[in-house]
C-alpha positions in Angstrom: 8.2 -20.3 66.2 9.4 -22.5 69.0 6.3 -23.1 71.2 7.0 -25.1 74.5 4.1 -26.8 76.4 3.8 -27.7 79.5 1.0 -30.7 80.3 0.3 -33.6 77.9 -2.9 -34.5 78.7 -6.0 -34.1 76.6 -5.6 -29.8 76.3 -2.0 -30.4 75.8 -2.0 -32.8 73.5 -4.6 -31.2 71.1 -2.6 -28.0 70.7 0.7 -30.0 70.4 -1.1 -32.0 67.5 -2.1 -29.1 66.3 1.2 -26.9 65.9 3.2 -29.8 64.7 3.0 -29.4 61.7 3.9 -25.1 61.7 5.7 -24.7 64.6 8.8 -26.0 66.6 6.6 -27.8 69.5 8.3 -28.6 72.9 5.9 -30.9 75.5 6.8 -31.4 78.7 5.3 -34.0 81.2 5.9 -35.2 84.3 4.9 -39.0 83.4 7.4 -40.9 81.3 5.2 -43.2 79.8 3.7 -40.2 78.2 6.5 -38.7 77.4 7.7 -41.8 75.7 4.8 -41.9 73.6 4.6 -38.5 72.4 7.7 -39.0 71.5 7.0 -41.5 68.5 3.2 -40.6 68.0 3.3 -36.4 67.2 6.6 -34.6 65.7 7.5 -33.1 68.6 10.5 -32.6 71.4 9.2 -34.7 74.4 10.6 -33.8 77.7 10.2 -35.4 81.1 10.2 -33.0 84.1 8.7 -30.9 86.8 7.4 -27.8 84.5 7.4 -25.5 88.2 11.3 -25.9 87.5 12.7 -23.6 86.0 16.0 -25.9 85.3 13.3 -28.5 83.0 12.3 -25.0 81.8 15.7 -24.4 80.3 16.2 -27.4 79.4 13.3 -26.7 77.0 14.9 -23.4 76.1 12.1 -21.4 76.3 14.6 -18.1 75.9 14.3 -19.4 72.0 10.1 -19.5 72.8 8.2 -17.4 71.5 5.1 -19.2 73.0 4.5 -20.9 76.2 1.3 -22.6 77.1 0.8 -24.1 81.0 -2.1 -26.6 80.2 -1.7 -29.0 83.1 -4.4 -30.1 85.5 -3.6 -28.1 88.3 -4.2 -24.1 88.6 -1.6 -23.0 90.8 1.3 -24.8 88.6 0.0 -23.5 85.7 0.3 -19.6 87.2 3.8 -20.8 88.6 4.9 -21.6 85.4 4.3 -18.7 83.7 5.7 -17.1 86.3 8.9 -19.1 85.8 8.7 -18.4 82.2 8.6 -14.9 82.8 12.1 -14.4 84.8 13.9 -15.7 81.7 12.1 -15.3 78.7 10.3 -12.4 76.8 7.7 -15.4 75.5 4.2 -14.9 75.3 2.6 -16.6 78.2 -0.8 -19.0 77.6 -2.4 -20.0 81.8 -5.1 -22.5 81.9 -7.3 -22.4 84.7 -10.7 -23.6 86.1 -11.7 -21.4 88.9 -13.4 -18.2 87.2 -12.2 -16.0 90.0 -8.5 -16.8 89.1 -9.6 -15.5 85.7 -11.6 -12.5 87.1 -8.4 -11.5 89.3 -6.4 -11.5 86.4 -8.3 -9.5 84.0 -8.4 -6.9 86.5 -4.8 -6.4 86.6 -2.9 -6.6 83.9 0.2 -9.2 83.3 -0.9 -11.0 87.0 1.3 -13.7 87.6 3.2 -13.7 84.8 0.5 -14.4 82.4 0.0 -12.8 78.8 -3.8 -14.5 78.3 -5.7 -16.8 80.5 -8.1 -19.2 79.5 -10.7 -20.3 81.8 -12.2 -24.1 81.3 -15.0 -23.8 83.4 -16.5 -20.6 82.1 -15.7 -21.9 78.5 -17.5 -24.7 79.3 -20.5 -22.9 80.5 -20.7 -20.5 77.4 -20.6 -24.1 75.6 -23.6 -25.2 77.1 -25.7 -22.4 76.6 -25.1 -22.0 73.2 -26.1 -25.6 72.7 -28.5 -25.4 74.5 -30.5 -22.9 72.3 -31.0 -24.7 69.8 -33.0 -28.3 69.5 -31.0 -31.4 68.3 -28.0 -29.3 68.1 -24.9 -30.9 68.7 -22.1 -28.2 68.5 -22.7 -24.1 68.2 -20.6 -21.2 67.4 -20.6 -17.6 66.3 -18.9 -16.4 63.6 -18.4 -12.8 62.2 -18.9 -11.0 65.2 -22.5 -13.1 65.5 -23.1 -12.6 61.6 -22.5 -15.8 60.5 -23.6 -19.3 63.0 -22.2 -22.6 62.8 -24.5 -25.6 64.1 -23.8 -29.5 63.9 -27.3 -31.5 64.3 -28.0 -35.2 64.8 -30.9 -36.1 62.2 -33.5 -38.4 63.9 -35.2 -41.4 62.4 -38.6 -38.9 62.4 -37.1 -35.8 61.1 -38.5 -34.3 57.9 -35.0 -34.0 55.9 -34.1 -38.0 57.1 -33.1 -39.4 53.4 -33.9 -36.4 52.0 -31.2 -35.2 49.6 -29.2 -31.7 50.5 -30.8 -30.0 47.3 -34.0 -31.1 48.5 -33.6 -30.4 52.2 -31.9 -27.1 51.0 -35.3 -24.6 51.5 -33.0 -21.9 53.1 -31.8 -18.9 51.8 -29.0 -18.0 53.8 -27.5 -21.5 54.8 -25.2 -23.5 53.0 -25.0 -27.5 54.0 -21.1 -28.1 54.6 -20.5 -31.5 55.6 -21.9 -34.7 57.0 -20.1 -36.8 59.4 -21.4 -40.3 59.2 -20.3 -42.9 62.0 -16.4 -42.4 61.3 -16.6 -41.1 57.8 -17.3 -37.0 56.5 -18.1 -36.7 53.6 -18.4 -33.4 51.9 -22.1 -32.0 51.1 -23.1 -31.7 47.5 -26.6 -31.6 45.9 -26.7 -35.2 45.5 -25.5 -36.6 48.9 -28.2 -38.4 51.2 -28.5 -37.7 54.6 -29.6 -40.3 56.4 -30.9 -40.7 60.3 -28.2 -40.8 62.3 -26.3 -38.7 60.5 -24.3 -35.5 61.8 -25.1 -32.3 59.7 -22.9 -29.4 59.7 -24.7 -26.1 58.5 -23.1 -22.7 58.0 -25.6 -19.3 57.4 -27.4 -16.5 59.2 -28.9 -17.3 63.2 -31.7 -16.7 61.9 -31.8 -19.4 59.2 -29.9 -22.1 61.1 -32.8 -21.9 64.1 -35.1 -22.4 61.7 -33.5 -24.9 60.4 -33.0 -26.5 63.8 -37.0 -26.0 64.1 -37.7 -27.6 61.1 -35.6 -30.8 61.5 -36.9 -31.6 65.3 -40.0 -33.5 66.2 -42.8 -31.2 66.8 -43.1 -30.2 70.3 -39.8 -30.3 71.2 -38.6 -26.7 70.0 -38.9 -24.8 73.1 -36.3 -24.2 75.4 -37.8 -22.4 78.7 -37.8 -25.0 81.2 -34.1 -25.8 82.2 -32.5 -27.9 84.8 -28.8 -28.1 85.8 -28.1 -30.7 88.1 -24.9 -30.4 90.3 -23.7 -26.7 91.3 -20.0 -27.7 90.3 -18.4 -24.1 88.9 -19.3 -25.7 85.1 -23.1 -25.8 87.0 -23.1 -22.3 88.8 -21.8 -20.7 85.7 -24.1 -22.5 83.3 -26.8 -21.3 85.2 -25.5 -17.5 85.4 -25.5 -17.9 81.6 -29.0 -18.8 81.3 -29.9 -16.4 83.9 -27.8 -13.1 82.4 -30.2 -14.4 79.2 -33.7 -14.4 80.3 -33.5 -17.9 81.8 -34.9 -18.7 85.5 -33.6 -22.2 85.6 -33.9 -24.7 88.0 -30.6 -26.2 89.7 -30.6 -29.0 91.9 -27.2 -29.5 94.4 -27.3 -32.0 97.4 -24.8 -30.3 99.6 -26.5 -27.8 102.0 -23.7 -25.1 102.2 -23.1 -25.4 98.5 -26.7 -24.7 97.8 -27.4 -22.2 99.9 -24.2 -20.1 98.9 -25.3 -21.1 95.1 -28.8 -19.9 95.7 -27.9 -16.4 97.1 -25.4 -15.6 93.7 -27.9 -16.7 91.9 -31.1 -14.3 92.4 -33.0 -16.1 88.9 -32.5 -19.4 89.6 -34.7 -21.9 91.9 -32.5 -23.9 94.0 -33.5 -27.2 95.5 -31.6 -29.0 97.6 -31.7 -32.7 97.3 -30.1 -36.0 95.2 -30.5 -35.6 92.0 -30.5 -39.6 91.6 -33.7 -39.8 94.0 -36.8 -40.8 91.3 -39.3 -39.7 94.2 -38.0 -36.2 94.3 -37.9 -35.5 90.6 -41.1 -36.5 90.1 -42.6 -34.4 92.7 -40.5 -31.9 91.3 -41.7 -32.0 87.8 -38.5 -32.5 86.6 -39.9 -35.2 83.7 -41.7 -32.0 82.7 -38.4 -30.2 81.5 -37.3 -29.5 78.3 -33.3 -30.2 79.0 -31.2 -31.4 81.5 -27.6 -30.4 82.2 -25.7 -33.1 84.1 -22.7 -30.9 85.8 -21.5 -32.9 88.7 -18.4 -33.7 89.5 -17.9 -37.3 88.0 -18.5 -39.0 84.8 -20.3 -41.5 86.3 -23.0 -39.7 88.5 -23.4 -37.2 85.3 -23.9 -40.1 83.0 -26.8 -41.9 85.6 -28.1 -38.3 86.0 -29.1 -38.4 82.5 -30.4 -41.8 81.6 -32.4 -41.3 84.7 -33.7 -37.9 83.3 -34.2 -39.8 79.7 -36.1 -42.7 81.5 -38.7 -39.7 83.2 -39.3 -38.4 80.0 -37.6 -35.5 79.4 -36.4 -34.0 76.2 -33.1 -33.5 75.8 -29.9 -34.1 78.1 -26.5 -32.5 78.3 -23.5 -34.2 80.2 -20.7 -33.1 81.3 -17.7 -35.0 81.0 -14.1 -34.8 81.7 -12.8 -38.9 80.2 -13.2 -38.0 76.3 -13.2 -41.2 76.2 -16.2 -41.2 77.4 -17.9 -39.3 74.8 -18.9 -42.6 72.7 -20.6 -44.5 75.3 -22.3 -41.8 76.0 -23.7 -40.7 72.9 -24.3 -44.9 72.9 -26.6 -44.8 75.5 -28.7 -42.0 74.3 -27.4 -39.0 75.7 -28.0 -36.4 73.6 -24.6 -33.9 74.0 -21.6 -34.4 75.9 -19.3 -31.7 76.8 -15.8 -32.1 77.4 -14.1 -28.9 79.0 -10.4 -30.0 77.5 -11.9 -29.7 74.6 -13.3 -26.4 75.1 -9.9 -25.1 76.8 -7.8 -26.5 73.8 -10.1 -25.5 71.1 -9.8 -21.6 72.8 -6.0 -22.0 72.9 -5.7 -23.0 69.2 -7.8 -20.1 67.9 -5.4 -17.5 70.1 -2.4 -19.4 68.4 -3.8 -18.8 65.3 -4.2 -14.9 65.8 -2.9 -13.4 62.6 -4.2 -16.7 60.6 -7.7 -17.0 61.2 -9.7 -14.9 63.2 -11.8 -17.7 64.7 -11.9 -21.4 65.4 -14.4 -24.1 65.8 -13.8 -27.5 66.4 -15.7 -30.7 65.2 -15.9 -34.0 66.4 -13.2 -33.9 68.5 -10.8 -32.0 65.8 -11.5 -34.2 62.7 -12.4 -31.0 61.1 -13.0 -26.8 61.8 -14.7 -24.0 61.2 -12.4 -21.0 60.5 -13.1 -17.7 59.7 -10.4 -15.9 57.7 -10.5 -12.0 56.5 -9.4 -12.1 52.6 -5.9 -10.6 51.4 -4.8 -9.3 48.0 -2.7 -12.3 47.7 -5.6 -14.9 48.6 -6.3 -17.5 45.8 -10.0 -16.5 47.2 -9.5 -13.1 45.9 -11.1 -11.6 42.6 -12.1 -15.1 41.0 -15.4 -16.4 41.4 -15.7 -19.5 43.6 -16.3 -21.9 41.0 -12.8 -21.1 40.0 -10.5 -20.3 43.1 -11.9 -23.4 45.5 -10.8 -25.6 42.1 -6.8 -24.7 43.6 -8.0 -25.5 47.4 -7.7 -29.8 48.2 -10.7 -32.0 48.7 -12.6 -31.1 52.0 -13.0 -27.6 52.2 -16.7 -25.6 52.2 -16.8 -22.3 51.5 -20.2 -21.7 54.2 -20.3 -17.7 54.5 -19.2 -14.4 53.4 -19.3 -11.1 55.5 -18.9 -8.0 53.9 -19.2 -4.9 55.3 -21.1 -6.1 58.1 -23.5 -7.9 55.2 -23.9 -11.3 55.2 -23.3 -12.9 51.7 -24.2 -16.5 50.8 -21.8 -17.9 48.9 -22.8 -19.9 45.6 -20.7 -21.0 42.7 -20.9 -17.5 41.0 -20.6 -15.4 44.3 -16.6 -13.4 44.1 -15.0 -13.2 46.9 -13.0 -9.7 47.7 -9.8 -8.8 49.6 -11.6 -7.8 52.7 -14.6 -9.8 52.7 -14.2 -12.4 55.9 -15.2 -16.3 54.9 -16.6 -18.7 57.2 -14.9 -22.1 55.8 -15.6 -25.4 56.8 -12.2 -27.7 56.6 -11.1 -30.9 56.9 -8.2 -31.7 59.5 -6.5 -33.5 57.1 -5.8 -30.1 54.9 -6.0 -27.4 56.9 -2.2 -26.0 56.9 -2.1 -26.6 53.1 -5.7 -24.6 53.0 -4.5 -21.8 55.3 -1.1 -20.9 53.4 -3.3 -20.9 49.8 -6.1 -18.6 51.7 
């Protein structure tokens, strides 16, 4: 399939690395140094041009598309484009957006601007943050399965009770299978015999109920509860992280120094306390109790301010920080530093766009560490080399780097071991590496 994107920066690039490999990928950008340098770096058509045009659009032939996706930075060009798109090309259309009320105006009527499914990075982002929220240490959290099957990524601490434990010993779950380990810039695998060491990233597949206690287990005692929450910044990514919290139970607390935006923040949100001051002022946090929290969400509107947000939290005392940040690469230094999750909402945007490019292929996506591996979920055909052999056997036909982490069958969730046979039908929650996963999707 020809799929023409328009935008190559962080979402754009992602998908465009993505799809290489399958499809007939088209990028356009507006800046020529980019454009140059997509051109030898991915296997893809680079264009340079104005993607509101609907001449660069034909230039791209997007009557031979049967995919375009409007991933730049800005909103409005994004909804002209598909727009475009539309007037000369039956193409499915893929919008990008930020604002949530974009996205709310149009779910509620149907083909709006042009646009076949629109994917909104704030909210994303939001849903992101809550889910990581809930559980301690965790780095990355999805649902699988229609919330069968979870997917967590934990950073192991120096004091944690499986720190150079091996997987067979630190294995005391029964629904939970150990997938990987990502180790500074190595994965390796999980078997019986691997050591997981502090520092170390753990990937675990198996039931919510086993992977929190699992994330209960491998924290420091004390710091397993998750009630007192403080967003700082009422950005959208903050307003809508705290509606999340809220619409679960939550009464957070959300700090914004701009008057208007607080008070129109504090009347949408009825759950959550909002105080009105500088986050960065030491004085007011500690009067505020704000050491006594048990996370911190930095979702201002720069890197910078979100990243002294959080050290400052981590100096007071508190627990665990989030950060949002839009520079991935930023993510390093400030994992460096100490903060414990950083969010990018490219990432999230991208990661969403992949798994709806995918439909017919996998029937959900998860990226890891920043798309060195996912989690896929796939429902099992006749044809499968999963089907009718028993694990043991068919993964000996799959390539190095693939973890077979959960079954689901009939709405039952089946933990896979070496004797366990798979079924056409039954849907399996797979962890794979990057670096196989179009050979491991045509042989599953």
């Amino acid at each position: 399939m020809r799929v023409v994107i328009i935008g190559a920066g962080e979402v754009g690039r992602a998908i465009a690395s993505n799809l290489e490999d399958s499809h007939d990928v088209v990028v356009i950008d507006q800046d020529s140094d980019v454009v140059e340098e997509l051109t030898y770096s991915l296997d893809v058509l680079a264009l340079e041009g104005d993607g509101t045009d609907i001449e660069t659009l034909r230039e791209a032939r997007i009557e031979d598309a049967g995919l375009i996706i409007a991933c730049t930075d800005d909103d409005e060009a994004n909804l002209v484009i598909c727009g475009a798109a539309k007037t000369g090309t039956d193409a499915f259309t893929i919008a990008r957006v930020k604002r949530r009320t974009l996205l709310q105006t149009w779910e509620g009527s149907e083909g709006a601007f042009g646009v076949d499914f629109m994917v909104c990075t704030d909210l994303l982002t939001a849903q992101a943050i809550f889910r990581i929220s809930g559980l301690p240490a965790a780095q990355d959290v999805d649902m699988f399965a229609g919330g069968l099957v979870r997917m967590a990524e934990f950073e192991i601490a120096s004091d944690s009770p499986i720190a150079d434990q091996t997987v067979r010993d630190a294995d005391r779950y029964d629904s939970l299978t150990f997938a990987a380990i990502f180790r500074n810039d190595h994965m390796v695998v999980a078997t019986g015999d691997t050591v997981i060491r502090p520092g170390d990233r753990v990937v675990v597949i198996g039931s919510p109920d086993s992977v929190t206690d699992f994330a209960s287990d491998i924290v420091t005692p004390g710091n397993g509860d998750r009630d007192e929450i403080v967003i700082v910044g009422a950005s959208e990514i903050g307003f809508q992280a705290a509606r999340e919290f809220e619409e679960h139970g939550f009464r957070p607390r959300l700090i914004e120094q701009d008057h208007d935006r607080a008070r129109k923040v504090a009347e949408a949100l009825p759950k959550t306390m909002v105080m009105e001051s500088d986050a960065t002022d030491t004085a007011f946090l500690e009067r505020e109790h704000v050491d006594e929290a048990d996370i911190v969400i930095a979702a201002l509107g720069s890197d910078e301010k979100n990243l002294l947000v959080s050290l400052l939290a981590k100096r007071l005392g508190v627990d665990r920080t989030v950060a949002v940040i839009e520079n991935l690469e930023y993510a390093e230094l400030f994992e460096t530093v100490g903060i414990d999750v950083a969010i990018n909402p490219r990432e999230e945007a991208a990661e969403e766009i992949v798994r709806f490019t995918r439909a017919g292929q996998t029937e959900k996506v998860a990226m890891l560490e920043h798309d060195r591996a996912e989690v896929i979920e796939i429902e099992v055909s006749t044809n499968s080399t999963l089907a009718g052999t028993q694990i043991m056997d068919s993964t000996t036909t799959l390539p190095e780097g693939v973890v077979i982490g959960a079954i689901s069958r009939g709405g039952n969730l089946i933990t896979p071991r070496g004797t366990t046979v798979i079924e056409p039908g039954d849907h399996v929650v797979l962890f794979v590496d990057a670096m196989v996963l179009d050979e491991v999707i045509k042989a599953i």
